[in-house]
N, C-alpha and C positions, 0 to 999 in steps of 0.2 A: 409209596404204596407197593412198588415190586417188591421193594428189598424187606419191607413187612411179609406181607406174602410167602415173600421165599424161607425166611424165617420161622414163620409159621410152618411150614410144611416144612426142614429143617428140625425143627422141635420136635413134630410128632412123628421123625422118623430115628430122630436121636431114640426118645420114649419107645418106639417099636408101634405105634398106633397107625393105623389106619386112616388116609382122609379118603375113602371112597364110599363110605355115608352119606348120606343126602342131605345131612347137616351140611356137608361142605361143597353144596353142588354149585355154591356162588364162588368159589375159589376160583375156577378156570376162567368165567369171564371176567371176574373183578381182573384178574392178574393178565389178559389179553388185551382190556379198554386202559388200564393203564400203563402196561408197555408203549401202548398205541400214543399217549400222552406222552408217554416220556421220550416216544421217538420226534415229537411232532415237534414238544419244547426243544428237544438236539436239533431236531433242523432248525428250527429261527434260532439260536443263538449261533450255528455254525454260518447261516445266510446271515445276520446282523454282525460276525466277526470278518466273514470273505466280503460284505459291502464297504465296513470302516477299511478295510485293508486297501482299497480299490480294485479288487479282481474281479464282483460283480460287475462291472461298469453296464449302465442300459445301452444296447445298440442302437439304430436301425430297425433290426431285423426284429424285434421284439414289436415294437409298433407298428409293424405292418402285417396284416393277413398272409398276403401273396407270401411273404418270404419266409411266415411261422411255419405256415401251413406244411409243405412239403416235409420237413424236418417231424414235427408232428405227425403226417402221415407214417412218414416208414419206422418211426422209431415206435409207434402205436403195432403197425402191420407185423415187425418184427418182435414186441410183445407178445403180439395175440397169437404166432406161429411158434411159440418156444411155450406158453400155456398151452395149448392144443397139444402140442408134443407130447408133453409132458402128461399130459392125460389120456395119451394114447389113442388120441384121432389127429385129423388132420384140419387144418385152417381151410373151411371151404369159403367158395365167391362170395355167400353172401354174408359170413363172417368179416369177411376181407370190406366186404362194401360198406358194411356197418361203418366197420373201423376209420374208415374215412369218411364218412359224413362225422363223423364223433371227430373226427382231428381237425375239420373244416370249423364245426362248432366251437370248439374249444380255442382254436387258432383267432376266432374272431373272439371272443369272449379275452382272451389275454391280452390282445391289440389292445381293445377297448382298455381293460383294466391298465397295462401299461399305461397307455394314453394320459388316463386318470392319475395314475401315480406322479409322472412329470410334471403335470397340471398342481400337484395337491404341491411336489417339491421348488418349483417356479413361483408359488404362490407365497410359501412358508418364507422362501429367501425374502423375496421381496416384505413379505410383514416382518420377518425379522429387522431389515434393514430400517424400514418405518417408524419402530418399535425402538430401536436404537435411537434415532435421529429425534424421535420424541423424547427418550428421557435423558439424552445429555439437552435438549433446549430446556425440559423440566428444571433440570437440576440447578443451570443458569442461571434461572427464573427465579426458581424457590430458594435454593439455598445461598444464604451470604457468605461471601469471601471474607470478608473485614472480618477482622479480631472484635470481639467484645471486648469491651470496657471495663478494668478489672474492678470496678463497685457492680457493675451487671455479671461477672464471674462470679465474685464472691458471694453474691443476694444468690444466685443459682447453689452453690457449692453448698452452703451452710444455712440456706433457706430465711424467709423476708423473716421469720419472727425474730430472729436475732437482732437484726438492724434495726433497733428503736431509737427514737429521736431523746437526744436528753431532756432532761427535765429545763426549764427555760432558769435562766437566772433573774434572779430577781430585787 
């Protein structure tokens, strides 16, 4: 969708036209909710590449509150003081105080989710392994080792109506 977009606007500057009509007043957000998708797809394939690699590894400190929390706090506090900047006021107390009840909240909402992740991944090995051990006993079960018979090869290969019985002698 971006790289349509860009192309589109692209063409009608090749042509010399105008997109500041109100025909094309859906251009900017189409073209900002799709960015926003394609940044979102780049991070999970970049987080599902840095997990297979093992560089994500889950710590500790992820499942816990107390130890999210702080880390959360100032990295939130140091956010919202470089926004404010940049908009030329200043981070006052009770911005600051927001900020940490919101990294308190959040801190606990990640614990939990973490939690739930190890939970879903302890869970999946284990059926995995379950899952395993049921279809090699399956397969034991059901399927025969033994060679057929090559009169039950042959009736398979070239099918029963071939095999007729001769005519009796008489």
């Amino acid at each position: 969708m971006p790289a349509t977009l860009a192309g589109h606007g692209l063409a009608y500057a090749i042509a010399g036209r105008s997109t500041a009509d109100p025909h094309h007043a859906w251009v900017a957000p189409a073209l900002e909710c799709s960015l926003a998708v394609l940044a979102a797809l780049s991070c999970m394939m970049l987080a599902d590449a840095l997990l297979k690699a093992g560089i994500l590894i889950h710590t500790a400190a992820e499942r816990s509150t107390i130890e999210l929390f702080p880390r959360l706090a100032v990295a939130q506090l140091a956010m919202f003081a470089a926004m404010e900047r940049l908009e030329g006021t200043h981070a006052g107390p009770l911005g600051c105080a927001v900020q940490i009840i919101v990294a308190l909240c959040v801190a606990y909402g990640l614990s939990l989710f973490s939690r739930l992740l190890v939970r879903c991944i302890t869970g999946a090995q284990a059926a995995s392994r379950y899952l395993q051990r049921l279809l090699d006993d399956c397969t034991a079960r059901f399927v025969s080792r033994r060679p057929y018979s090559t009169a039950h090869a042959l009736a398979v290969r070239a099918g029963t109506a071939r095999f007729q019985r001769p005519p009796p002698i008489g």
